[in-house]
DSSP file (Angstrom, degrees, kcal/mol; ACC not computed):
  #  RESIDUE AA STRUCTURE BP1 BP2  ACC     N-H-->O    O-->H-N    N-H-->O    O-->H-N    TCO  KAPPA ALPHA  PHI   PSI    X-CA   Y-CA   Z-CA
    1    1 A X     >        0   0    0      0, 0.0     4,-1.0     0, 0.0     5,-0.0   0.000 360.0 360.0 360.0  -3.5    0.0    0.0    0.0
    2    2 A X  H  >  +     0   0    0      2,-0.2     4,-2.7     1,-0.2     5,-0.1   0.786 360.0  54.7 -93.3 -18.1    2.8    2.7    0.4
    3    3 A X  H  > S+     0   0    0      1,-0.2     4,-2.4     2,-0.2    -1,-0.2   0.975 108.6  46.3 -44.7 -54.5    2.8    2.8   -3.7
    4    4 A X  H  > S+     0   0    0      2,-0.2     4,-1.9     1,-0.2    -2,-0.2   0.763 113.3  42.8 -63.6 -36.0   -0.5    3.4   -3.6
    5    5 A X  H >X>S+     0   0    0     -4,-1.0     3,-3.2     2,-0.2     4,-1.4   0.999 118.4  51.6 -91.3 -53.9   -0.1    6.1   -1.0
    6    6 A X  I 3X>S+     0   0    0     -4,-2.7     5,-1.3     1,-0.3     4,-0.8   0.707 116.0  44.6 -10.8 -70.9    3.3    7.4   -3.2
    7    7 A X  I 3<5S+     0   0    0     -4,-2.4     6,-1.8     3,-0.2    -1,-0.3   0.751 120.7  31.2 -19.5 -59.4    1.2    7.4   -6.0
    8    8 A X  I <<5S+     0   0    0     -3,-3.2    -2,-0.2    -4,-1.9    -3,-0.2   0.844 132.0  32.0-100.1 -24.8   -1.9    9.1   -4.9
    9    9 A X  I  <5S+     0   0    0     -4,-1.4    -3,-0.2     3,-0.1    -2,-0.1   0.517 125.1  38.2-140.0 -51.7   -0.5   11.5   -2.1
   10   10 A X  I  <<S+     0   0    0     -4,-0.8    -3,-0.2    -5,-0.6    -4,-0.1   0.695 129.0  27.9 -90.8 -82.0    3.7   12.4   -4.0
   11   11 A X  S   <S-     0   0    0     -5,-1.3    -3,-0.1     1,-0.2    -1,-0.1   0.572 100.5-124.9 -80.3   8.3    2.9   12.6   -7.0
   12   12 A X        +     0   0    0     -6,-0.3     2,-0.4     1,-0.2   100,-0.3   0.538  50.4 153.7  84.2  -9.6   -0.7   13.7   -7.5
   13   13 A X        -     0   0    0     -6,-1.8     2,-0.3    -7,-0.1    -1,-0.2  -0.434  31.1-132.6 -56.9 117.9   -1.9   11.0   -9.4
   14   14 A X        -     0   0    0     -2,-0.4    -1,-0.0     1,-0.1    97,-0.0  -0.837  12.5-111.7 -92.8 135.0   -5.6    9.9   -9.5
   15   15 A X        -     0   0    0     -2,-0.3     2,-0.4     1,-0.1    -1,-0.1   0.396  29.7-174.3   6.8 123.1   -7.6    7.1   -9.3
   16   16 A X        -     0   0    0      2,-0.1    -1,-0.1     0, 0.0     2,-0.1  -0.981  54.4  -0.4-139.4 146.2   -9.4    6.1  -12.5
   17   17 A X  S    S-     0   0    0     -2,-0.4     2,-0.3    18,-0.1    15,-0.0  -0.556 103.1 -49.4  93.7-169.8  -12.2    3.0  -12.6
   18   18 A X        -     0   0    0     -2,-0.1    -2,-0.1     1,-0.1    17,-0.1  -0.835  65.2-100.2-111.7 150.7  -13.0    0.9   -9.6
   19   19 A X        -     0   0    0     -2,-0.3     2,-0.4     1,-0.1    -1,-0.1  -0.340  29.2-145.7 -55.6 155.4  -10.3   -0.8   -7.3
   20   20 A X        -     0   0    0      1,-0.1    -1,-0.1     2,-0.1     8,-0.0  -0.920  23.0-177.7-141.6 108.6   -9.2   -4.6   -7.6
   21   21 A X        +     0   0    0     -2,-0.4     2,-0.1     2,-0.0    -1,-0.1   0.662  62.5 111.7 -74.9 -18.5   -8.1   -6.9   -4.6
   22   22 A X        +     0   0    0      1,-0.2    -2,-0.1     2,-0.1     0, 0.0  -0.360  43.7 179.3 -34.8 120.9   -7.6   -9.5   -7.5
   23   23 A X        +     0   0    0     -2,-0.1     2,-0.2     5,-0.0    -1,-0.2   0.387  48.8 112.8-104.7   1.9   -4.3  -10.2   -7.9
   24   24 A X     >  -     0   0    0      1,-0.1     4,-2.4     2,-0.0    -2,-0.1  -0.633  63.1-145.5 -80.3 157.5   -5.3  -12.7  -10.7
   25   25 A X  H  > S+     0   0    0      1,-0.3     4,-3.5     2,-0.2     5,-0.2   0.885  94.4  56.8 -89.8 -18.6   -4.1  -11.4  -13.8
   26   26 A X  H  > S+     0   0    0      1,-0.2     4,-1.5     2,-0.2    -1,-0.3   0.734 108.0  47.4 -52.2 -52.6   -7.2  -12.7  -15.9
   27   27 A X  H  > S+     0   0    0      2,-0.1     4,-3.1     3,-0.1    -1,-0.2   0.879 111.5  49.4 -66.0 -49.0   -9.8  -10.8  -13.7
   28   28 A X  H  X S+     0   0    0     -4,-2.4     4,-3.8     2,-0.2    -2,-0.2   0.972 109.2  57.8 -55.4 -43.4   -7.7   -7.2  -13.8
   29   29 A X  H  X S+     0   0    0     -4,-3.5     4,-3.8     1,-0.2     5,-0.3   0.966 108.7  44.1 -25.9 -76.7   -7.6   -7.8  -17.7
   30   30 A X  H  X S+     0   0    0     -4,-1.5     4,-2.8     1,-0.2    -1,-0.2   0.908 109.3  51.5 -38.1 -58.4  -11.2   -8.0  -17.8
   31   31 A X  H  X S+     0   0    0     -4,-3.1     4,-2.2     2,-0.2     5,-0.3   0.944 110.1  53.0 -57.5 -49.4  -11.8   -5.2  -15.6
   32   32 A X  H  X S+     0   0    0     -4,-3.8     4,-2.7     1,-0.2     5,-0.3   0.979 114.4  43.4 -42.9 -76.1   -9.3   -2.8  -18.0
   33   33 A X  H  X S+     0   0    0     -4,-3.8     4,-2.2     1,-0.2    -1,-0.2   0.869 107.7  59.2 -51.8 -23.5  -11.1   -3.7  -20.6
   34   34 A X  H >X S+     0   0    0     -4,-2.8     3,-2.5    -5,-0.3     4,-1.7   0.956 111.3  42.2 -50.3 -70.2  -14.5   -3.2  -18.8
   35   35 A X  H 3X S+     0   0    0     -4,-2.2     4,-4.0     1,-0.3    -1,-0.3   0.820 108.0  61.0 -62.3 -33.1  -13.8    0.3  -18.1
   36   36 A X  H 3X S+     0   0    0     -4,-2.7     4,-0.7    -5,-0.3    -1,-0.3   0.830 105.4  50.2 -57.7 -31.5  -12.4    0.7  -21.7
   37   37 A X  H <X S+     0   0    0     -3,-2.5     4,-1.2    -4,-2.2    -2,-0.3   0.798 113.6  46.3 -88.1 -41.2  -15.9   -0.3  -23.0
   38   38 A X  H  X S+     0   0    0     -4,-1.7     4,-3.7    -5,-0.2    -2,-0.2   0.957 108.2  48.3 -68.5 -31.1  -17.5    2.2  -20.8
   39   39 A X  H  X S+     0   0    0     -4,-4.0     4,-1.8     1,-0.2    -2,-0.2   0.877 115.1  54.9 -43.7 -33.3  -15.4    5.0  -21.5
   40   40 A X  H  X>S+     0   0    0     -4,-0.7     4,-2.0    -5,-0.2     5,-1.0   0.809 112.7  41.8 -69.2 -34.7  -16.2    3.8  -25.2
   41   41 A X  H  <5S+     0   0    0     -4,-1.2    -1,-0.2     1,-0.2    -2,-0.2   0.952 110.8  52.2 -75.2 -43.8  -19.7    4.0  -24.5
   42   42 A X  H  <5S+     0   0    0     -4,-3.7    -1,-0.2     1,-0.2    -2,-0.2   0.608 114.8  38.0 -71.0 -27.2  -19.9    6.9  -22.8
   43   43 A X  H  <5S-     0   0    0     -4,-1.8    -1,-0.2    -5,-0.2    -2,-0.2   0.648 101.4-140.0 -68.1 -42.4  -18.2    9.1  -25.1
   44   44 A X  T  <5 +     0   0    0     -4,-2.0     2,-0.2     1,-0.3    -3,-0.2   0.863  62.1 115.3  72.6  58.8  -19.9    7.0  -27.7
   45   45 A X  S   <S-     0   0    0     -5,-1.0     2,-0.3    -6,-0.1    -1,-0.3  -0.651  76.3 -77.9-122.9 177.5  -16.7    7.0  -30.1
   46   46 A X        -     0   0    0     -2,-0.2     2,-0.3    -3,-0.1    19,-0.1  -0.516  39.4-149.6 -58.9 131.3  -14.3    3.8  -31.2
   47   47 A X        -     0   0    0     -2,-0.3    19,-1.4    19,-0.1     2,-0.5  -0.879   2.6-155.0-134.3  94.1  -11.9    2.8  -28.6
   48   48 A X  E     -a   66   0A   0     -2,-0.3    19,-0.2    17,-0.2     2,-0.1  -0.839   4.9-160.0 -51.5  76.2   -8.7    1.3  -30.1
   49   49 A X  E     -a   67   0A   0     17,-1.3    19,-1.4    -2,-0.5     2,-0.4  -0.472   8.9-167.3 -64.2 141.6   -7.1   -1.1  -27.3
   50   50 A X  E     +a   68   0A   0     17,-0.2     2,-0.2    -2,-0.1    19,-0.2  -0.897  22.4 158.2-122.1 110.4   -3.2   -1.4  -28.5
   51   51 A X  E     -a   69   0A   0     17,-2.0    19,-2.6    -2,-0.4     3,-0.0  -0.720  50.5-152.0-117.7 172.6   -1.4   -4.6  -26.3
   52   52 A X  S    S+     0   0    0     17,-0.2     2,-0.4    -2,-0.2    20,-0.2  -0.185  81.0  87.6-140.7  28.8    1.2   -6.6  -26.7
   53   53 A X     >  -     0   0    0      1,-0.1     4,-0.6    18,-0.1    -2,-0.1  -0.992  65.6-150.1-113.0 126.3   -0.8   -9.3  -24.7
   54   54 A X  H  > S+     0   0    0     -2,-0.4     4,-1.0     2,-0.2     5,-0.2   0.835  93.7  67.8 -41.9 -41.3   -3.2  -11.7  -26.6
   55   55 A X  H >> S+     0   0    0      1,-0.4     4,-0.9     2,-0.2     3,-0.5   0.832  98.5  50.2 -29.0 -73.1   -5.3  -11.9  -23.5
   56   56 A X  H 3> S+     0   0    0      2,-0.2     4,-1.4     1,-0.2    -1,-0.4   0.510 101.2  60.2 -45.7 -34.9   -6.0   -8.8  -24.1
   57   57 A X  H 3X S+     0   0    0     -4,-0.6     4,-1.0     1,-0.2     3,-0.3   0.848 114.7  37.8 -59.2 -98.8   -6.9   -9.4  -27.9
   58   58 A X  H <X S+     0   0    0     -4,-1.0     4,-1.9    -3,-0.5    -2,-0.2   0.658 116.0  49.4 -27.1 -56.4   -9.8  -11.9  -26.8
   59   59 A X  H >X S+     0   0    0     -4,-0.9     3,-1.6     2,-0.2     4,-0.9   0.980 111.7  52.1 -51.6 -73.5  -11.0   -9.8  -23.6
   60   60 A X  H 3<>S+     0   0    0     -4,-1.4     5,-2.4    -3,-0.3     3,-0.5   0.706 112.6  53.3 -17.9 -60.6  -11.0   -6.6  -26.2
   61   61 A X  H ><5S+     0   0    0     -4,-1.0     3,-1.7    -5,-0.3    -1,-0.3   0.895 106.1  46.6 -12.6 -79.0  -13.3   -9.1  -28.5
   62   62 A X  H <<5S+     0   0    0     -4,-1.9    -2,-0.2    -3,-1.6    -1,-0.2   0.489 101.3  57.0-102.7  11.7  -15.6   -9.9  -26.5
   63   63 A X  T 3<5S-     0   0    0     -4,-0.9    -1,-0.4    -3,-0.5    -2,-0.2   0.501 112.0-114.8 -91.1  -2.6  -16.4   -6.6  -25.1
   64   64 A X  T < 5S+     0   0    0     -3,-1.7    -3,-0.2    -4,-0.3     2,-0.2   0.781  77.9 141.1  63.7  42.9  -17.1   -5.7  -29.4
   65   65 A X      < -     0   0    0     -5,-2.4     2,-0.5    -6,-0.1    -1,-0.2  -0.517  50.5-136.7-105.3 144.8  -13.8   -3.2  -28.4
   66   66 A X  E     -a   48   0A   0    -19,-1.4   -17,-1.3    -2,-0.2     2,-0.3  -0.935  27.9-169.0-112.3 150.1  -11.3   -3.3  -31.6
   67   67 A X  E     -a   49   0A   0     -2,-0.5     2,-0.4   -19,-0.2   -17,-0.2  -0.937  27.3-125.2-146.8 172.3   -7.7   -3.7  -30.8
   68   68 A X  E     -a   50   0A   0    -19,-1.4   -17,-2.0    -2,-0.3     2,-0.6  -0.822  22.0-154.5-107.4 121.5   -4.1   -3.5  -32.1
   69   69 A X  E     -a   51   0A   0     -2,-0.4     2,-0.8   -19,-0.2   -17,-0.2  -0.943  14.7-174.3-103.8 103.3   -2.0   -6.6  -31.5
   70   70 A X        -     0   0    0    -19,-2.6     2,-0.4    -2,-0.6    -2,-0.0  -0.913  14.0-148.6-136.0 131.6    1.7   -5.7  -31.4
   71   71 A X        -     0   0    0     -2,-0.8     2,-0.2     1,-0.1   -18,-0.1  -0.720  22.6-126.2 -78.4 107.6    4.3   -8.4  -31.1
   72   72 A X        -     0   0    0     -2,-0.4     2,-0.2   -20,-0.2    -1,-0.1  -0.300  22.6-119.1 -39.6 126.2    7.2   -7.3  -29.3
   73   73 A X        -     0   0    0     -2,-0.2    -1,-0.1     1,-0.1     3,-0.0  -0.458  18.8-138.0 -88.7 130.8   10.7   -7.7  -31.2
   74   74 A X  S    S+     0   0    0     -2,-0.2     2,-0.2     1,-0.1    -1,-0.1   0.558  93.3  33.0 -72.7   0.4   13.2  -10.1  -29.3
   75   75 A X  S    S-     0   0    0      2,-0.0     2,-0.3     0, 0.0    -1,-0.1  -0.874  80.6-148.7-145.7 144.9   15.9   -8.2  -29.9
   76   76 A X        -     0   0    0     -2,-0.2     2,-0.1    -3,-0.0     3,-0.0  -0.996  27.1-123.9-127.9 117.2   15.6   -4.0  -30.2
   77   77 A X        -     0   0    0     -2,-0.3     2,-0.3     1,-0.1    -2,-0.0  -0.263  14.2-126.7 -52.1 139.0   18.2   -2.5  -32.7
   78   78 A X        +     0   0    0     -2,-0.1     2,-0.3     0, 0.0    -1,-0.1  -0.634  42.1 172.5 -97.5 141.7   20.3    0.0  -31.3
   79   79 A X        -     0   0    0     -2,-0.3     2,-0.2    -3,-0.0    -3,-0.0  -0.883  28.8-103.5-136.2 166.6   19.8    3.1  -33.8
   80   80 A X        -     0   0    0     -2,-0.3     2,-0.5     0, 0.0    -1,-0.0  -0.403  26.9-149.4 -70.2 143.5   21.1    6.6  -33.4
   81   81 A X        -     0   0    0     -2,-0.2     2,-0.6     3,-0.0     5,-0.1  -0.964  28.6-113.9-122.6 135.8   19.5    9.9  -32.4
   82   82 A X    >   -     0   0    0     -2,-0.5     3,-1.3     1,-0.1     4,-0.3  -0.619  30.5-140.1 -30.8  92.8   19.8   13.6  -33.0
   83   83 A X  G >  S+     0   0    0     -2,-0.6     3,-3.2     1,-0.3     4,-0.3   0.929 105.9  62.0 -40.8 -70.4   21.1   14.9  -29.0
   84   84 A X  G >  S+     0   0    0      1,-0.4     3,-1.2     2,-0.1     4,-0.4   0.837 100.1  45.5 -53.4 -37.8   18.5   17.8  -30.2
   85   85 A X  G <> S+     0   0    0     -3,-1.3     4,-1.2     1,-0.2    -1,-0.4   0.531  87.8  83.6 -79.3  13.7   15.5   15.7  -30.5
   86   86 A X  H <> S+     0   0    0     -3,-3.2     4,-1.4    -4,-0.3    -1,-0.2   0.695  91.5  49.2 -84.5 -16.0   15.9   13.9  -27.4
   87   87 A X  H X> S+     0   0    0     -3,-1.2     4,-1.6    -4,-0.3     3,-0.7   1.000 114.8  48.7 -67.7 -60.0   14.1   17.1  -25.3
   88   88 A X  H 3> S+     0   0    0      1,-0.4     4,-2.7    -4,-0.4     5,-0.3   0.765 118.4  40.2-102.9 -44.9   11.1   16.8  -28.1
   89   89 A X  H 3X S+     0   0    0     -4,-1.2     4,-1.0     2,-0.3    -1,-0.4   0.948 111.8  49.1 -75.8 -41.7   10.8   12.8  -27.7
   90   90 A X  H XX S+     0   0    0     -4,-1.4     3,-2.3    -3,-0.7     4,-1.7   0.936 111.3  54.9 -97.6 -70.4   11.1   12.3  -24.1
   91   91 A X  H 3X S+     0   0    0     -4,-1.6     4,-2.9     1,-0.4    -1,-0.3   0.729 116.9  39.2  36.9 -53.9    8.3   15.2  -24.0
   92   92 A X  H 3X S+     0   0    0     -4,-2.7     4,-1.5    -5,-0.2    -1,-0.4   0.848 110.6  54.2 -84.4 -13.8    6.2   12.9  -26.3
   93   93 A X  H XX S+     0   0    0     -3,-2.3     4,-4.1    -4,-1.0     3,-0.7   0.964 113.0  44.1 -75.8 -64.6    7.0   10.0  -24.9
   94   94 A X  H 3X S+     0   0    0     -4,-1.7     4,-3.1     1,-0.3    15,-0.2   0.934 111.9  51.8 -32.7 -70.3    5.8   11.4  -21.4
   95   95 A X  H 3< S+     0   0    0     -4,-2.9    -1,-0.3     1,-0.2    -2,-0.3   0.645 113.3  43.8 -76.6  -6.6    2.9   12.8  -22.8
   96   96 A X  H << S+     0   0    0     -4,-1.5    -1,-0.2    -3,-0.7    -2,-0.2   0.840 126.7  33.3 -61.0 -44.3    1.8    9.2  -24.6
   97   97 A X  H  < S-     0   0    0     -4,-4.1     2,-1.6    -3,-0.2    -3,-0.2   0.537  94.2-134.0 -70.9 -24.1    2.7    7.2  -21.4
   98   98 A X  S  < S+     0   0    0     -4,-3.1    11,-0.8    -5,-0.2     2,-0.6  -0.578  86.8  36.7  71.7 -60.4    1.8    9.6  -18.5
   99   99 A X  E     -B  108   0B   0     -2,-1.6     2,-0.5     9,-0.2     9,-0.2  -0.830  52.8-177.7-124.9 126.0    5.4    8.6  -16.9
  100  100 A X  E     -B  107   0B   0      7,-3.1     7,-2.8    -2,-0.6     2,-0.3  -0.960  14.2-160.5-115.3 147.4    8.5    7.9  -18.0
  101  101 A X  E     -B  106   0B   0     -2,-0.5     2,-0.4     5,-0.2     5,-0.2  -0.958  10.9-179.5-141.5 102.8   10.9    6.9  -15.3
  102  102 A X  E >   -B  105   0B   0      3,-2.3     3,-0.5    -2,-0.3    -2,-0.0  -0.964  57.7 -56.0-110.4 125.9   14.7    7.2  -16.2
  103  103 A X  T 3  S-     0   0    0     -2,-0.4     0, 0.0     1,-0.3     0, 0.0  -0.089 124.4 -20.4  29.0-133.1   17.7    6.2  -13.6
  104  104 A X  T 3  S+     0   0    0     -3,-0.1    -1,-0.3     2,-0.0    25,-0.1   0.828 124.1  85.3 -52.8 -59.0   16.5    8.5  -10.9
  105  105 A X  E <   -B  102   0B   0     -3,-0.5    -3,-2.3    -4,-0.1     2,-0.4  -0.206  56.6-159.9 -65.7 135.4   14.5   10.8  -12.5
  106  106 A X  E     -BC 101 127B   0     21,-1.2    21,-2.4    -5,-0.2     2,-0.4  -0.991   7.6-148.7-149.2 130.0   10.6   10.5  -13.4
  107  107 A X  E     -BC 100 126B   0     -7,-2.8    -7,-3.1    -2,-0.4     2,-0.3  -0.741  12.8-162.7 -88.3 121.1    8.6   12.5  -16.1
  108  108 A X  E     +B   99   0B   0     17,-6.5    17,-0.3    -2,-0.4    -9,-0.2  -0.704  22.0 166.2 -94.1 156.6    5.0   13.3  -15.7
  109  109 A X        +     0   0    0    -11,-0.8     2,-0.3    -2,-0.3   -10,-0.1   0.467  69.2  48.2-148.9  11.2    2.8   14.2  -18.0
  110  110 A X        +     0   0    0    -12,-0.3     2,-0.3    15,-0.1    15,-0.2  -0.749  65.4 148.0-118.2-179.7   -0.4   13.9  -16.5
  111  111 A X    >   -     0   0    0     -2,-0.3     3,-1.3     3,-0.1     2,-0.3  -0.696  52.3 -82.1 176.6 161.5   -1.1   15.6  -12.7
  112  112 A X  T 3  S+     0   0    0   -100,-0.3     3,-0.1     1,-0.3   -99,-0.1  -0.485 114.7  22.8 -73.4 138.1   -4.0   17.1  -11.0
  113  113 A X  T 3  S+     0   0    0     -2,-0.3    -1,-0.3     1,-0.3  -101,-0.0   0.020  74.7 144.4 111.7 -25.3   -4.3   20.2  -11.8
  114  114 A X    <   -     0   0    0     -3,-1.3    -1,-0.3     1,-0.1     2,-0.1  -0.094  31.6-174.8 -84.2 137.2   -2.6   20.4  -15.0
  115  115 A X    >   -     0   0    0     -3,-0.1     3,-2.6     1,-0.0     5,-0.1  -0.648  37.9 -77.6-113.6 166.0   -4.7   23.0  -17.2
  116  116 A X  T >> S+     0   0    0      1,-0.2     3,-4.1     2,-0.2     4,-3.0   0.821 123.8  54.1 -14.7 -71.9   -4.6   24.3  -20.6
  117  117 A X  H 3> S+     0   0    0      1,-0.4     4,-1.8     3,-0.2    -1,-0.2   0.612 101.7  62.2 -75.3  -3.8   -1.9   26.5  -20.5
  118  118 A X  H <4>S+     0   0    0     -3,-2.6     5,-0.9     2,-0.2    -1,-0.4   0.154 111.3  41.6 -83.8  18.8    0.5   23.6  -19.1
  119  119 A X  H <45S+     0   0    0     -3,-4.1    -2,-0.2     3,-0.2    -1,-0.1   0.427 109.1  54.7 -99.4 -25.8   -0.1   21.9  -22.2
  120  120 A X  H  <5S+     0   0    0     -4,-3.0    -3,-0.2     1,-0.2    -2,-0.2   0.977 113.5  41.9 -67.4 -54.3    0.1   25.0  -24.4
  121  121 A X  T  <5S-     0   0    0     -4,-1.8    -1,-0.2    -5,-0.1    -3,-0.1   0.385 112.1-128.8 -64.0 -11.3    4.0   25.7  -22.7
  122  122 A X  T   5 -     0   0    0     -5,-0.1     2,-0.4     1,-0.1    -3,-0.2   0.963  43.5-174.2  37.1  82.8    4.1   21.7  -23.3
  123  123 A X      < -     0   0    0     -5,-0.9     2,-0.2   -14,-0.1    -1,-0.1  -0.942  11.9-167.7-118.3 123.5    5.3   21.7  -19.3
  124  124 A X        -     0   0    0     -2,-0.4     2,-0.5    -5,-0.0   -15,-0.2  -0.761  19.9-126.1-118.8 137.6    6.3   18.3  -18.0
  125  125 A X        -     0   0    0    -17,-0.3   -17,-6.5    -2,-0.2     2,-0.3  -0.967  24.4-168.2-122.9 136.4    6.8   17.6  -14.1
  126  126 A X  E     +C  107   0B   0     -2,-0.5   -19,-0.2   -19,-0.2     3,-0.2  -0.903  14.7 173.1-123.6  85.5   10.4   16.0  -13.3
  127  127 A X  E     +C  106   0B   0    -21,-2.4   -21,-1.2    -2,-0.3    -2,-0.0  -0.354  45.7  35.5 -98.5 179.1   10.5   14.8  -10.0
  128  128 A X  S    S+     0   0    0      1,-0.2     2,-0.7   -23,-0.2    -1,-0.1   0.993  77.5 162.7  41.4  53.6   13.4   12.5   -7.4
  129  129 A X        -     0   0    0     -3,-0.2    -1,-0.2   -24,-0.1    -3,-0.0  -0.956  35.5-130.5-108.7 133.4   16.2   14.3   -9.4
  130  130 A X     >  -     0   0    0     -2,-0.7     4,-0.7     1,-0.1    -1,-0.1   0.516  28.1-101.1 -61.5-143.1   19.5   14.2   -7.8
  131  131 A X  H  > S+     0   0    0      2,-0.1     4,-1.8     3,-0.1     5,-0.1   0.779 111.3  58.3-105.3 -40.2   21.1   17.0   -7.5
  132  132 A X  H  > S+     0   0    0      2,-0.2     4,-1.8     1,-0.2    -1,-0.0   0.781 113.8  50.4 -63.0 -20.9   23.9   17.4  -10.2
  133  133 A X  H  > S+     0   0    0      1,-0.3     4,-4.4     2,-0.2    -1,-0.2   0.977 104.8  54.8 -96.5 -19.0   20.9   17.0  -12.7
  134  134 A X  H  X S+     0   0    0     -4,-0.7     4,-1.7     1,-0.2    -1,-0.3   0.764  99.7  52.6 -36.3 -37.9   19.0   19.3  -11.3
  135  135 A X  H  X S+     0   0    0     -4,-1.8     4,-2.6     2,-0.2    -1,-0.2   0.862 105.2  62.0 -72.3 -27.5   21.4   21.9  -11.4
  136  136 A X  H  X S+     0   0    0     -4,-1.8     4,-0.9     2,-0.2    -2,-0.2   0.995 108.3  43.2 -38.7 -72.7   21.4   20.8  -15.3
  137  137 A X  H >X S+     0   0    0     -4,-4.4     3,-3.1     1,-0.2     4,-0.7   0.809 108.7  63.8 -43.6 -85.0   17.5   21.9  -15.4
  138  138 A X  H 3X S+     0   0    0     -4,-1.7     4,-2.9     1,-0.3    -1,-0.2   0.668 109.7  34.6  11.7 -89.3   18.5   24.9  -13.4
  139  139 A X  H 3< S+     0   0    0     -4,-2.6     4,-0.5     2,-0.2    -1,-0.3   0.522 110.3  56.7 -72.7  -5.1   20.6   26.2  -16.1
  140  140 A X  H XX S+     0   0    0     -3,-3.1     3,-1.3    -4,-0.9     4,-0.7   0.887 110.5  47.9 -80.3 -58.5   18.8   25.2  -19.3
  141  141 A X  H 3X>S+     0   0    0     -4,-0.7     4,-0.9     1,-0.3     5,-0.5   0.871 108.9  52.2 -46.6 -38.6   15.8   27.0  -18.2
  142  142 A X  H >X5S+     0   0    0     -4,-2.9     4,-1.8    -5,-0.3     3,-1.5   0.950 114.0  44.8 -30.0 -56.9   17.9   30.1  -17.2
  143  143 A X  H <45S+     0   0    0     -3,-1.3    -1,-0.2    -4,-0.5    -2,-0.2   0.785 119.7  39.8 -77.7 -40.9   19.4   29.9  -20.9
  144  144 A X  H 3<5S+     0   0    0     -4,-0.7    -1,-0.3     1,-0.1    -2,-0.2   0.081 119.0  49.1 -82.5  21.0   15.4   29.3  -22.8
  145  145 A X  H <<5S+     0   0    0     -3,-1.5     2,-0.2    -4,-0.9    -2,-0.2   0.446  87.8 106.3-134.2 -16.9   13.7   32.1  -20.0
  146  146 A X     << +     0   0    0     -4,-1.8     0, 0.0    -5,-0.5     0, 0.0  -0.637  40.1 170.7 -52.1 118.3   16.9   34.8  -21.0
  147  147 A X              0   0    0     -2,-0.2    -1,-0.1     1,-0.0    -4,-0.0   0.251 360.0 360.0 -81.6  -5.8   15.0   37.2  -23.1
  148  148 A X              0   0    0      0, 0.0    -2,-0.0     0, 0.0    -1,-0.0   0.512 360.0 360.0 -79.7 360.0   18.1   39.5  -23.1
């Protein structure tokens, strides 16, 4: 329970759905999808599950939910990046996943509270940064918030 408390209490996160004392994985499946079929319903759009679980394929099925099957590569080729796009990806990444969690460091991209104009600024919250990288942050904003 101290995740949970971590979760809902450090980092602001909220609760979506109903809770599950299951720890079978068969029942929680079900329940994901359950809430995915109301959301579906309730909005009364197409809801695109994308897993890389079959279960999920079949659960997804039988709720008349359409889904994306993608098969995970057994080996991931190591490919090059641009150092400039790495702000612009980790920034998309965030905001596709809600968290990314790197060595020490973890990107939000959802929180209570967060309004328009933190999406307009594209503003990311970077918490359990040590200190050296902090002082890093420290000094790129200085350097993009200089108007001079």
């Amino acid at each position: 329970m101290n995740e949970i408390y971590y979760l809902l209490n450090v980092k602001d996160a909220y609760r979506v759905g109903k809770r599950s004392e299951s720890r079978d994985k068969e029942v929680r499946d079900r329940e994901i999808i359950g809430e995915y079929k109301k959301f579906s319903d309730n909005i009364n759009a197409e809801v695109v599950v994308l897993t890389a679980d079959k279960d999920m394929v079949f659960h997804a099925q039988a709720q008349q939910l359409s889904s994306i099957y993608y098969k995970l590569p057994h080996k991931i080729e190591v490919d090059k990046i641009d150092p400039i796009a790495i702000p612009a990806l980790l920034y998309d990444l965030t905001l596709s996943f809600g968290i990314i969690s790197i060595n020490n460091t973890v990107l939000l991209g959802e929180w209570r509270g967060k309004d328009a104009d933190d999406y307009f600024h594209e503003r990311i919250k970077i918490y359990n940064v040590d200190g050296d990288t902090a002082r890093d942050i420290r000094t790129c904003r200085g350097a993009f918030n200089d108007t001079s």
